[in-house]
Backbone as ProteinMPNN parsed JSONL, in Angstrom:
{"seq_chain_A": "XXXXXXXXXXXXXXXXXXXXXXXXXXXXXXXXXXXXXXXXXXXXXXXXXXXXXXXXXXXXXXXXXXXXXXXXXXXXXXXXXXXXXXXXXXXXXXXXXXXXXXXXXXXXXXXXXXXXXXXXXXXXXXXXXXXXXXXXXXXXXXXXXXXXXXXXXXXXXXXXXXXXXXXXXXXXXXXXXXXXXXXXXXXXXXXX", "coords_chain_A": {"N_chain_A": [[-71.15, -255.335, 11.412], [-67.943, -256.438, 10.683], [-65.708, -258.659, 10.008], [-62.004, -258.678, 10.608], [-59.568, -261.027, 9.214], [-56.799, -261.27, 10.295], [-53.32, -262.378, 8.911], [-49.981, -262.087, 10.229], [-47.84, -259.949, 8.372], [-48.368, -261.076, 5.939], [-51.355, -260.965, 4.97], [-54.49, -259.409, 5.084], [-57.7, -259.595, 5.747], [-61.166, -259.688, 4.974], [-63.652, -261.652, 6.671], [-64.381, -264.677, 5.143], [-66.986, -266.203, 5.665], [-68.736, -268.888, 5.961], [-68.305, -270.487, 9.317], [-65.806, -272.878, 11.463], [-65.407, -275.118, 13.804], [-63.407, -276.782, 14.238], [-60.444, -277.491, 12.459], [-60.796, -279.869, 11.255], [-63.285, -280.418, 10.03], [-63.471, -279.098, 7.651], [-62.948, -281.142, 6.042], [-61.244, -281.603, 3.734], [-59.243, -279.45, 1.513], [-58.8, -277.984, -1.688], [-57.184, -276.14, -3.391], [-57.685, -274.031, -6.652], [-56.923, -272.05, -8.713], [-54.945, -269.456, -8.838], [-54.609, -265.943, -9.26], [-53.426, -262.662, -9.925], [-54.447, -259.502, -9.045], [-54.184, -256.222, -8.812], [-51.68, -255.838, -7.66], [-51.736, -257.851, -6.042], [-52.662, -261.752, -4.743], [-55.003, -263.41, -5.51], [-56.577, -265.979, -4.322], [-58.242, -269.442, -5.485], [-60.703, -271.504, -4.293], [-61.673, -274.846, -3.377], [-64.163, -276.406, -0.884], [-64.215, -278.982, 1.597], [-67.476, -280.754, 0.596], [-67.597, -279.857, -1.823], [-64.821, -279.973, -3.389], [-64.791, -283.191, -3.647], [-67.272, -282.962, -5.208], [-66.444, -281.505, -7.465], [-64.597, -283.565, -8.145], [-66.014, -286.081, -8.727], [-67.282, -284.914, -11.146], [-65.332, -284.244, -12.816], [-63.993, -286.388, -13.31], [-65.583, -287.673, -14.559], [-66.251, -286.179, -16.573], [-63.617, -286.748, -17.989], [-64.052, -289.193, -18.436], [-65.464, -289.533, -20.746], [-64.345, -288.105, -22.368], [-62.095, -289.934, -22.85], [-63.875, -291.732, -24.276], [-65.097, -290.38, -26.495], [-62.449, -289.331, -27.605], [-61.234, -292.258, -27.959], [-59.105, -292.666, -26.74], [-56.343, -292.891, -23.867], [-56.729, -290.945, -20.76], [-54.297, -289.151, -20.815], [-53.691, -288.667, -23.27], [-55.31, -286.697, -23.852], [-55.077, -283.926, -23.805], [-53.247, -283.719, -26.174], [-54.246, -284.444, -28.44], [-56.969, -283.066, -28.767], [-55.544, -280.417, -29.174], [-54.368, -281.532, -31.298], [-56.795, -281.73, -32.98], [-57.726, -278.73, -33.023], [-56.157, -277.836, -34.237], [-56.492, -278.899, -36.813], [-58.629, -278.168, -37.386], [-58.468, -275.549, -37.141], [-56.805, -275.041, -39.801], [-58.472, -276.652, -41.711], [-60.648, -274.565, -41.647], [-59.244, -272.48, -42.6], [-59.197, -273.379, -45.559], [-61.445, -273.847, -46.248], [-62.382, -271.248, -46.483], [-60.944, -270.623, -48.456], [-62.058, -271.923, -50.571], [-64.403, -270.99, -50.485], [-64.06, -268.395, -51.669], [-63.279, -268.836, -54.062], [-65.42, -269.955, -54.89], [-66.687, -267.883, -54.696], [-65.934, -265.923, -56.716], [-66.374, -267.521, -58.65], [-68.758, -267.63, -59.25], [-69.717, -264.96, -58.855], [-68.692, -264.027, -61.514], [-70.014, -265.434, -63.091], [-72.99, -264.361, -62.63], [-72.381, -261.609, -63.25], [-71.982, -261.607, -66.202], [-74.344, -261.946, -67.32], [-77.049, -259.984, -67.702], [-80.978, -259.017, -66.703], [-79.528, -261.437, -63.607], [-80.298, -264.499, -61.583], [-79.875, -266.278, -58.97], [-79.945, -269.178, -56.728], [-79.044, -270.571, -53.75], [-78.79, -273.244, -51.667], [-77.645, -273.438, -49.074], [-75.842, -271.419, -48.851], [-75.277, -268.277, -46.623], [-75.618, -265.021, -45.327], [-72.97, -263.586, -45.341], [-71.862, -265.549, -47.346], [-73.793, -264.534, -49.294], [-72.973, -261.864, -49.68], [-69.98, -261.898, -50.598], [-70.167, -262.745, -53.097], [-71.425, -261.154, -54.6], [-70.136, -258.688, -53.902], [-68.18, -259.625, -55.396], [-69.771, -259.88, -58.248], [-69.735, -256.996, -58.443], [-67.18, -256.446, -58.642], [-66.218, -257.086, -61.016], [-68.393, -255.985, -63.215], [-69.492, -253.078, -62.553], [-72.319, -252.114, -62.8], [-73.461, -254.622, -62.847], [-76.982, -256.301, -62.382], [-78.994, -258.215, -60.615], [-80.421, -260.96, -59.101], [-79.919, -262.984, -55.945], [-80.066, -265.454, -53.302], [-80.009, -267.669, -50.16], [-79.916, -269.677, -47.614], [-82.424, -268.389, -46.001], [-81.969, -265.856, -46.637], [-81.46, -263.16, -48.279], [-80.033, -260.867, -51.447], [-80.684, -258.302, -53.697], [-79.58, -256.751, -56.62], [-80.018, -253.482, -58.035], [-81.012, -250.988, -59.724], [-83.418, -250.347, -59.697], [-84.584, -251.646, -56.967], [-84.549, -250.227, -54.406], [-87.416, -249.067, -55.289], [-88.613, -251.27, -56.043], [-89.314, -252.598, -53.62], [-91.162, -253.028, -51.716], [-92.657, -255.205, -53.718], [-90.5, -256.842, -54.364], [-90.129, -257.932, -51.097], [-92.543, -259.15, -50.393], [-92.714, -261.224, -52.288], [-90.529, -263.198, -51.374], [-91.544, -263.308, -49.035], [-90.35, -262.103, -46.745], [-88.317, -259.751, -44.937], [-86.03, -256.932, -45.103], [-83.797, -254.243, -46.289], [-81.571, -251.703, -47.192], [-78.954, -250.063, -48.481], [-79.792, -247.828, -51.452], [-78.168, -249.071, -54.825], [-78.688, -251.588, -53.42], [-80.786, -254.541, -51.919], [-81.574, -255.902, -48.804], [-81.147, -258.538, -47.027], [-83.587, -260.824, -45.03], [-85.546, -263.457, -45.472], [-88.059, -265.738, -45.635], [-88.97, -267.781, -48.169], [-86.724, -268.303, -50.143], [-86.114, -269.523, -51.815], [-87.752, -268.597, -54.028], [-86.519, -266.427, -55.703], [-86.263, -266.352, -58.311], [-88.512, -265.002, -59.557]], "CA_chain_A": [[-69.872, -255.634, 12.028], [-67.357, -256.788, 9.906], [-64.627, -259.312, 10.777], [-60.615, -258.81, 9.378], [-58.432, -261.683, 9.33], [-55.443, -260.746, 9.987], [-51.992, -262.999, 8.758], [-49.253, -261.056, 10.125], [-46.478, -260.136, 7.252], [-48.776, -262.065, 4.944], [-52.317, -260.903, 4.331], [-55.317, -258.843, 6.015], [-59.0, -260.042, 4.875], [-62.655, -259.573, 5.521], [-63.768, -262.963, 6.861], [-65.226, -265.697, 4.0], [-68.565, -266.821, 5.758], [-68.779, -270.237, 7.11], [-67.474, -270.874, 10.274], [-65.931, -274.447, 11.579], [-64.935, -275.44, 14.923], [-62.217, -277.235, 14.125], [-60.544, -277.625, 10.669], [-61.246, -281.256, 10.473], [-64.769, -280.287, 9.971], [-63.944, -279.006, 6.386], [-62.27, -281.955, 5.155], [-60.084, -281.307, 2.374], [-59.367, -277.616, 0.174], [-58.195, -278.393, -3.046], [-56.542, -274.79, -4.782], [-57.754, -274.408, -7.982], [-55.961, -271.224, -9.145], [-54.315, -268.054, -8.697], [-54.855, -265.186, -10.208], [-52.583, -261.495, -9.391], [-54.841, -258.453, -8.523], [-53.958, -255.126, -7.91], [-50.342, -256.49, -6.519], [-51.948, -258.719, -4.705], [-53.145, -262.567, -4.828], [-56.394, -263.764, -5.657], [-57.014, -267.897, -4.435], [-59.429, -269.805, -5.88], [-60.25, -273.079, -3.74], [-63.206, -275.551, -3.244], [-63.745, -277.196, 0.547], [-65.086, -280.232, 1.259], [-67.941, -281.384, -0.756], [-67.799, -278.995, -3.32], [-64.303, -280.987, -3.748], [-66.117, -284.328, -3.924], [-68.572, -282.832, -6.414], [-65.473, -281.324, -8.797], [-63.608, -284.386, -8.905], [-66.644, -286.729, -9.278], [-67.368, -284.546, -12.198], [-63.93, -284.393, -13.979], [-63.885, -288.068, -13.711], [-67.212, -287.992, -15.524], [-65.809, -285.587, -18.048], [-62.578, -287.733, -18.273], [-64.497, -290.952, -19.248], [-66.573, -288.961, -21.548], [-63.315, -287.791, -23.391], [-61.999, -291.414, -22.973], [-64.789, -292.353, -25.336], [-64.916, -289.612, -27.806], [-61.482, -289.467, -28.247], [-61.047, -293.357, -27.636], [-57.366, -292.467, -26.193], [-56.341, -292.608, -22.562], [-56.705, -289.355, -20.551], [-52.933, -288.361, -20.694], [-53.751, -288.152, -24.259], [-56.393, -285.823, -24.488], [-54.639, -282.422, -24.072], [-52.317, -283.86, -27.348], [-55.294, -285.031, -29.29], [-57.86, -282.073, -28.776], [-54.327, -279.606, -29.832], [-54.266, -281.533, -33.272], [-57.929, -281.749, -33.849], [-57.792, -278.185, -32.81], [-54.943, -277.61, -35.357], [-57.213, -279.067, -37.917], [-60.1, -277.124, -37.425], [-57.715, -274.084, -38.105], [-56.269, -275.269, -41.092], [-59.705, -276.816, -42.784], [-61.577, -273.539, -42.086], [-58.656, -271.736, -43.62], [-59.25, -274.456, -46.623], [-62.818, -273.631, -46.333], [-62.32, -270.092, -46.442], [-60.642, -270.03, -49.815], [-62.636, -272.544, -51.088], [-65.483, -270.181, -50.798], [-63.689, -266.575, -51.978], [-62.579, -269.169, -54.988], [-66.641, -270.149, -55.305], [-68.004, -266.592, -54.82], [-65.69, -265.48, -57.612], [-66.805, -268.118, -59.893], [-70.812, -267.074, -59.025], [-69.794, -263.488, -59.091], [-68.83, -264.009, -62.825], [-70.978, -265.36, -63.706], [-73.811, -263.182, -62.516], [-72.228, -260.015, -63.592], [-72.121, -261.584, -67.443], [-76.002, -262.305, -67.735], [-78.253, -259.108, -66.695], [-80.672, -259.879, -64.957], [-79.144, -263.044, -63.65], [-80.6, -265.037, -60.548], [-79.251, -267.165, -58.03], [-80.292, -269.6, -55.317], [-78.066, -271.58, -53.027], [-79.472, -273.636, -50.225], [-76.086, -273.351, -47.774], [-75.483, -269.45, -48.732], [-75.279, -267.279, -45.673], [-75.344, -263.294, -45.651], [-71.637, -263.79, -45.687], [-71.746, -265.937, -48.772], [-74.251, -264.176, -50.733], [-71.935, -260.984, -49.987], [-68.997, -261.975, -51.34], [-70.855, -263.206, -54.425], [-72.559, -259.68, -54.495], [-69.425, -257.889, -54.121], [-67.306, -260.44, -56.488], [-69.721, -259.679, -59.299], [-69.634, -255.54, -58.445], [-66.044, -256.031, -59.183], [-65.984, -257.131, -62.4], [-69.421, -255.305, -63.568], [-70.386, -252.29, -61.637], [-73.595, -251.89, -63.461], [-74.261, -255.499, -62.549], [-78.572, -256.521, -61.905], [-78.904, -259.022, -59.931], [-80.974, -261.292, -57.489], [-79.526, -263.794, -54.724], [-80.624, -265.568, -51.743], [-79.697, -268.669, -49.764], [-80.491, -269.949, -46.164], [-83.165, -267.377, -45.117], [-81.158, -264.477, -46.623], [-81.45, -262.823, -50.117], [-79.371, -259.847, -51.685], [-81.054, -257.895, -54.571], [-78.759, -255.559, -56.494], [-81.044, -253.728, -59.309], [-81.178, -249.387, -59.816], [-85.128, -250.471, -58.851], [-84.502, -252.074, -55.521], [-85.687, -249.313, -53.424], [-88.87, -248.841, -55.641], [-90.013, -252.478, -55.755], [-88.546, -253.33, -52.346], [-92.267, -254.045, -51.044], [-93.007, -256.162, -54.275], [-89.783, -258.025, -53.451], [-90.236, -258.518, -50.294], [-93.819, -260.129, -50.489], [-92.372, -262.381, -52.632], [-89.246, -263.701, -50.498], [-91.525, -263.131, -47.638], [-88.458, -261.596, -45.981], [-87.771, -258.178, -44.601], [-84.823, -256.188, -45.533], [-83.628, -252.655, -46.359], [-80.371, -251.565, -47.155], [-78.526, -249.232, -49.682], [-80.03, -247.773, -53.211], [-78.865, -250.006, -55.268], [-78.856, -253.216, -53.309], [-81.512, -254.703, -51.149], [-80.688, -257.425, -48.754], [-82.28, -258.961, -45.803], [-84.126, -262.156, -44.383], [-86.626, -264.255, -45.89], [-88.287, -267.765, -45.747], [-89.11, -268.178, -49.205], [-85.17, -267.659, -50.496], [-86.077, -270.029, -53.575], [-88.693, -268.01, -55.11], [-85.84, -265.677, -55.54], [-86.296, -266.073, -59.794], [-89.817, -264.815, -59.604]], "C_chain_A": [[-69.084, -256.573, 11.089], [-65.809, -257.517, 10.182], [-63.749, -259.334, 10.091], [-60.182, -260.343, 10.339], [-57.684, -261.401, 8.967], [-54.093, -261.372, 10.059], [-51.07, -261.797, 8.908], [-48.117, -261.109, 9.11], [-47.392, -261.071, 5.943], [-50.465, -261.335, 4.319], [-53.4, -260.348, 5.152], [-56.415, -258.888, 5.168], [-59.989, -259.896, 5.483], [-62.843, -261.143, 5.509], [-64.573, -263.436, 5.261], [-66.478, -265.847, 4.281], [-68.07, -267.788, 6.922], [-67.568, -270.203, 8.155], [-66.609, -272.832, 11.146], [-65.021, -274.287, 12.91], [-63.893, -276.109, 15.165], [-61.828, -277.376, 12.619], [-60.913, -278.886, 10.421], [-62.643, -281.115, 9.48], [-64.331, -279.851, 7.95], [-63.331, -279.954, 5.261], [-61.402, -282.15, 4.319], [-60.576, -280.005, 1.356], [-58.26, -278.411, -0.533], [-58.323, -276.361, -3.972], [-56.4, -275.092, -5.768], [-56.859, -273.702, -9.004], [-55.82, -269.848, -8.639], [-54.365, -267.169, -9.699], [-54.326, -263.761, -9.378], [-54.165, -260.458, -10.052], [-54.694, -256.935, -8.407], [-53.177, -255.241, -7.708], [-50.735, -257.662, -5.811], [-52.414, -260.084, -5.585], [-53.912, -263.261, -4.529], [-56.254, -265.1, -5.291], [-58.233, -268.104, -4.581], [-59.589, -271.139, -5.571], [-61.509, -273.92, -3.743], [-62.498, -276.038, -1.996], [-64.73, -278.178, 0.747], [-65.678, -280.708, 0.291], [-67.937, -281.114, -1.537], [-66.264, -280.054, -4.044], [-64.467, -282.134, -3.994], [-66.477, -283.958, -4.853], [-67.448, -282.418, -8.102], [-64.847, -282.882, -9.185], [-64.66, -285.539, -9.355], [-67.072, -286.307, -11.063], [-66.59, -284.578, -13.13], [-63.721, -285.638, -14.274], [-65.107, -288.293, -14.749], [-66.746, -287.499, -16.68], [-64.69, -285.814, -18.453], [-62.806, -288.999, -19.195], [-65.52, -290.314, -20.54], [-65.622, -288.595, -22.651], [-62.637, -288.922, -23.95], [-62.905, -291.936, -24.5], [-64.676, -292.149, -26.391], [-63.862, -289.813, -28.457], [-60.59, -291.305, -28.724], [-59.522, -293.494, -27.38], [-57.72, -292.331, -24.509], [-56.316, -290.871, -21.966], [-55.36, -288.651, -20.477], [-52.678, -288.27, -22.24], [-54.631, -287.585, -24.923], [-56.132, -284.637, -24.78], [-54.364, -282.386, -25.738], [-53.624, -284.403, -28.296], [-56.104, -283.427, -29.583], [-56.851, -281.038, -29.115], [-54.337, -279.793, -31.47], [-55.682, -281.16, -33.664], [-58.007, -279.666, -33.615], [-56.822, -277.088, -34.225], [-55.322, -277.452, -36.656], [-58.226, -278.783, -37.863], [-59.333, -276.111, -38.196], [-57.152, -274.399, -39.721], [-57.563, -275.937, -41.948], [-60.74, -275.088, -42.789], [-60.337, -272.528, -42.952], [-59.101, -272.15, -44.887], [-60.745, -273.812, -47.078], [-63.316, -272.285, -47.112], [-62.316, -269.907, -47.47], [-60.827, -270.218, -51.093], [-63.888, -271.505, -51.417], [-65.341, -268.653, -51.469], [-63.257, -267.616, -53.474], [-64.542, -269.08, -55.676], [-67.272, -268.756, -55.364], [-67.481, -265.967, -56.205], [-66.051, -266.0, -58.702], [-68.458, -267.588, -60.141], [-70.674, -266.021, -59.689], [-69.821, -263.113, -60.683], [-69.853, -264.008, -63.572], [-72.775, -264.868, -64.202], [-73.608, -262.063, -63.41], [-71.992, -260.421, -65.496], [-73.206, -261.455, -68.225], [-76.477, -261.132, -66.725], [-79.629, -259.625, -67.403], [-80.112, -260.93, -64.757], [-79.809, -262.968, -61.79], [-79.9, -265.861, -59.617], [-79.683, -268.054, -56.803], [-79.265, -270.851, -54.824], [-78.373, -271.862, -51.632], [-78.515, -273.033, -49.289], [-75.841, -272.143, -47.579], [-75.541, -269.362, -47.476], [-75.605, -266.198, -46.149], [-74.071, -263.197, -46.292], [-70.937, -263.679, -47.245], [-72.043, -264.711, -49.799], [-73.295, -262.465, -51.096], [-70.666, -260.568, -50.573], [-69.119, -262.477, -52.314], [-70.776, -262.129, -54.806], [-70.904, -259.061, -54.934], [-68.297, -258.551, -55.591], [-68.19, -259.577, -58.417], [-69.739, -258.082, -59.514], [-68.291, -255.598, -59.213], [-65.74, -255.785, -60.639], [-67.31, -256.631, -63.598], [-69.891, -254.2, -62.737], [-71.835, -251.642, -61.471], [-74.284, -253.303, -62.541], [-76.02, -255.395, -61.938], [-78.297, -257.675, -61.882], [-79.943, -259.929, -58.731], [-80.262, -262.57, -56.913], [-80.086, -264.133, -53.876], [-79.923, -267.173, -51.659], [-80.498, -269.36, -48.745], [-81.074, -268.776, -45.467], [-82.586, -266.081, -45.675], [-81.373, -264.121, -48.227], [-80.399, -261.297, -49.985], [-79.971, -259.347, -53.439], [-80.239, -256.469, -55.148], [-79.256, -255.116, -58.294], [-80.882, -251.486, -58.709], [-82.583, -249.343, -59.084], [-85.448, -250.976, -57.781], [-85.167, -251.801, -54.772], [-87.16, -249.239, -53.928], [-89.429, -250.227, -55.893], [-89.087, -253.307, -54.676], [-90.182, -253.922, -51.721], [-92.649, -255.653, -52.12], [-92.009, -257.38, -53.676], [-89.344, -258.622, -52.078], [-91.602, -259.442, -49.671], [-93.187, -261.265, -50.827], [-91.505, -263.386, -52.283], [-90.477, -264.153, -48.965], [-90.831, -263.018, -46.933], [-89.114, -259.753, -45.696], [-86.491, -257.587, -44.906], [-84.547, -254.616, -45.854], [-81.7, -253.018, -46.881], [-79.843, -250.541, -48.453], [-78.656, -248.663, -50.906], [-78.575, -248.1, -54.046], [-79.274, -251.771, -55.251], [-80.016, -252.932, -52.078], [-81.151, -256.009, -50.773], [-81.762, -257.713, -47.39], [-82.477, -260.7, -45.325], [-85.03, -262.378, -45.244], [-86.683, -266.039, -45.7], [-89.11, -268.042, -46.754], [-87.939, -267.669, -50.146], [-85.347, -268.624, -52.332], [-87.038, -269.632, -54.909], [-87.989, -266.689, -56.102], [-85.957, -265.106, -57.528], [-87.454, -265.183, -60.425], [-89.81, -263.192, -59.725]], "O_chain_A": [[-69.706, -257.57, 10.721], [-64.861, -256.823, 10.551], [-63.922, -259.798, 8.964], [-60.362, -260.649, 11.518], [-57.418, -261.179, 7.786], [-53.473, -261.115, 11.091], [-51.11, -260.793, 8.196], [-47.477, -262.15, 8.96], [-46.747, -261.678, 5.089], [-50.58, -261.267, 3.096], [-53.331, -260.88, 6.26], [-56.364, -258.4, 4.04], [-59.878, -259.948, 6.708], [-62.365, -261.856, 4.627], [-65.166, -262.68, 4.492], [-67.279, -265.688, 3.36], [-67.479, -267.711, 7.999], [-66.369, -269.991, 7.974], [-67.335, -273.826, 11.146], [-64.099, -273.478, 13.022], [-63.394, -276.081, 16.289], [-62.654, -277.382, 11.707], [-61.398, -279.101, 9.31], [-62.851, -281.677, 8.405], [-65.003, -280.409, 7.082], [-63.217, -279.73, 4.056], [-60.766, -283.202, 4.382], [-61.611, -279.698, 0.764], [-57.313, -279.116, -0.182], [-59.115, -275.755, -4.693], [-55.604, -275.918, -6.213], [-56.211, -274.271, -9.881], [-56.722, -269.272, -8.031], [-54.201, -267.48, -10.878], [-54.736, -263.649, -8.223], [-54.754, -260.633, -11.118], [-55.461, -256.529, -7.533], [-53.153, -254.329, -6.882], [-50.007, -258.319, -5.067], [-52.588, -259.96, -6.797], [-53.86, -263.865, -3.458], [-55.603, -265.646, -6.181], [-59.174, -267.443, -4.14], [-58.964, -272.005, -6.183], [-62.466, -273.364, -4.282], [-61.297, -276.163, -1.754], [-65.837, -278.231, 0.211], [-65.112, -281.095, -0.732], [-68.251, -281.902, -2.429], [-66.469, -280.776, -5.02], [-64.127, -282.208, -5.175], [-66.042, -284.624, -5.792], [-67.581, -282.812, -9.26], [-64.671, -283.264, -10.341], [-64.313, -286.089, -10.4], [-67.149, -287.123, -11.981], [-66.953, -284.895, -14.263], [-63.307, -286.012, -15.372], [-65.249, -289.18, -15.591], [-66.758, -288.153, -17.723], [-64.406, -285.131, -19.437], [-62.205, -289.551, -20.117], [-66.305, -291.073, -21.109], [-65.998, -288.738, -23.815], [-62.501, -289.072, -25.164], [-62.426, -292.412, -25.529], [-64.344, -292.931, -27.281], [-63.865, -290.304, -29.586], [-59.676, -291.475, -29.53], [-58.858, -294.422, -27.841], [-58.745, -291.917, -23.967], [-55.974, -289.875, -22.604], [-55.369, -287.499, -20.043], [-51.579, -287.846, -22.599], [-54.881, -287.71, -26.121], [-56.655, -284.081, -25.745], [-54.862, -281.566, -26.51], [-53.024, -285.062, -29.146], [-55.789, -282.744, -30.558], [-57.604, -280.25, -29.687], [-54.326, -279.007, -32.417], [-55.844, -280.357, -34.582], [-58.676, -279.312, -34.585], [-56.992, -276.008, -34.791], [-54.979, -276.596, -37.471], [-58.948, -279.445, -38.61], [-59.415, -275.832, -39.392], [-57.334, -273.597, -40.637], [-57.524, -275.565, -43.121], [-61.352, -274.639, -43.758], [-60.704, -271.888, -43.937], [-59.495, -271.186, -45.544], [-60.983, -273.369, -48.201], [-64.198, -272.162, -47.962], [-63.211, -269.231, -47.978], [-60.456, -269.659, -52.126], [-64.243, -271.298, -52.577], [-66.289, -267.911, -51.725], [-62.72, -266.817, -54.242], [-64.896, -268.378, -56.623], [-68.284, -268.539, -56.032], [-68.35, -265.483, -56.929], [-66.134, -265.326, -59.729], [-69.034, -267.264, -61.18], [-71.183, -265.829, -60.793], [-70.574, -262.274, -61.176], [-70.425, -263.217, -64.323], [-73.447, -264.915, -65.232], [-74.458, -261.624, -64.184], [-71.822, -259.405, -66.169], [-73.252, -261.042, -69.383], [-76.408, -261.138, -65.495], [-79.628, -260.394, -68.364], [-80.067, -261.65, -65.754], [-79.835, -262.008, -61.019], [-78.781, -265.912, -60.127], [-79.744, -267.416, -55.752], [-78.871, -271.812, -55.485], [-78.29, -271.094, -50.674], [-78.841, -271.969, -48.761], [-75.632, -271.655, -46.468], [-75.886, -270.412, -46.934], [-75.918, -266.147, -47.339], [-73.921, -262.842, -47.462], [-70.258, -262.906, -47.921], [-71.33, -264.126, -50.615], [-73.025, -261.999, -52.203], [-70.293, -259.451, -50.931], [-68.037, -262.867, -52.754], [-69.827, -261.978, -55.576], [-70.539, -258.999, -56.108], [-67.834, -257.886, -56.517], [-67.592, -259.025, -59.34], [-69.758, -257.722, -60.691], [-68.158, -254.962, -60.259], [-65.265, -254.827, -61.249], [-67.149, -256.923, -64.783], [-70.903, -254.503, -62.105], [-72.349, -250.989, -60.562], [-75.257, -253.219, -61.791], [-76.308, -254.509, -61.134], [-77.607, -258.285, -62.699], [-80.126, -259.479, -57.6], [-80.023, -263.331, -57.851], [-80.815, -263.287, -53.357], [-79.452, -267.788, -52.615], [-81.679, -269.623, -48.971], [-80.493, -268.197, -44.549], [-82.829, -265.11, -44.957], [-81.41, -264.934, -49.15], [-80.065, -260.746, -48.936], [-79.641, -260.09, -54.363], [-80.181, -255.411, -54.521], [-79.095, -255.77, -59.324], [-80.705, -250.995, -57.594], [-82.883, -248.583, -58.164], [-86.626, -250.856, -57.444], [-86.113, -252.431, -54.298], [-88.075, -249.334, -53.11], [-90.651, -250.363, -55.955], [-88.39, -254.307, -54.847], [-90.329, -255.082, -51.338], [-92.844, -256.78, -51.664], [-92.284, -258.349, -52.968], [-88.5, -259.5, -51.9], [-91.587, -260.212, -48.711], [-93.02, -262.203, -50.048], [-91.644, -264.479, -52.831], [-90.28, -265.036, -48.13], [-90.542, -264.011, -46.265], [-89.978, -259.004, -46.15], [-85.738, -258.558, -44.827], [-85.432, -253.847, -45.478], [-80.977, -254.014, -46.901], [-80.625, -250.404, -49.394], [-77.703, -248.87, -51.657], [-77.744, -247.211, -53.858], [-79.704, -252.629, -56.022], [-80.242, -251.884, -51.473], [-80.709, -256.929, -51.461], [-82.803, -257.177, -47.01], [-81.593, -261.556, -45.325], [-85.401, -261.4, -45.893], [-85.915, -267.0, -45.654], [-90.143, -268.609, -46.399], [-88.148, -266.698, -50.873], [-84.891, -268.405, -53.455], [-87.114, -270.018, -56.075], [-88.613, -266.088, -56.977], [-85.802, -263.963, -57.96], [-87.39, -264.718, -61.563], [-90.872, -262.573, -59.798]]}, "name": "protein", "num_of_chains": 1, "seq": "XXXXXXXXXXXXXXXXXXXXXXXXXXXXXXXXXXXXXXXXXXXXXXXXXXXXXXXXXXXXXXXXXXXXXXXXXXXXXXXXXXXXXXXXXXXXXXXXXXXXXXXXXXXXXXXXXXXXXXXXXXXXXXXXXXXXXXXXXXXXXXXXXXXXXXXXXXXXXXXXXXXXXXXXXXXXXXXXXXXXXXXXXXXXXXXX"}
């Protein structure tokens, strides 16, 4: 059995749940937001304690921003906007810092066959745009790489000593005749 509430000119609903005998009983609804539907409008509210429990909390995560940011809370939106600002603009920085560094690697790889490489910080990422940097300017390039857990081997013999080099990385990998790329946790034996 299924109960409508029905607002006339306004709204027709399957009941919520809880029931209360009078409204005092639920103390205070605090509407959080609205959100459109179908045509229609969605409310999103807390009642009683659950109110209590939000605002004890936002006050908690008010004084917690208080701190971090050591600004009052009517200047946290405008604070967390700039630092937000400057995230975007250092990882841009970051970005081109590293397509400036893979091209310098890439060089210099693709001048010295074989040539080696190890770089604690690398990524996949990294050692890829190394990888591809020195394809550009050598397409012959031989090659080994690795960084943080990750290697990239780019050699005509890849596929045929893919088990040797992967003993030695202790890593797993696969990938394309003539690169081999993958995981490992021995990324500095990578000269070997």
């Amino acid at each position: 059995d299924v109960r409508l509430v029905d607002i006339d000119g306004l709204d027709s609903n399957t009941c919520g749940g809880t029931h209360v005998s009078n409204l005092s009983e639920l103390q205070c609804v605090s509407l959080i937001k609205t959100e459109r539907v179908n045509g229609r409008v969605r409310l999103h509210f807390l009642v009683g304690g659950r109110v209590r429990k939000f605002l004890r909390d936002t006050i908690t995560q008010q004084q917690q921003l208080t701190s971090i940011f050591n600004q009052g809370p009517y200047e946290h939106v405008q604070i967390a906007q700039k630092w937000g600002d400057e995230r975007k603009s250092v990882g841009r920085q970051l970005k081109k810092l590293q397509q400036e560094l893979a091209q310098y690697l890439g060089a210099s790889l693709s001048r010295k066959e074989p040539s080696t490489l190890f770089r604690n910080e690398a990524d996949m990422k990294m050692l890829s745009m190394i990888a591809n940097c020195a394809l550009r300017l050598n397409p012959y390039a031989r090659f080994a790489i690795s960084g943080n857990g990750v290697f990239v081997v780019q050699s005509p013999n890849a596929a045929t000593k893919k088990e040797l080099i992967l003993s030695i990385l202790d890593g797993r990998g696969g990938g394309k005749s003539p690169r081999l790329q993958g995981k490992c946790n021995q990324p500095e034996r990578i000269e070997e």
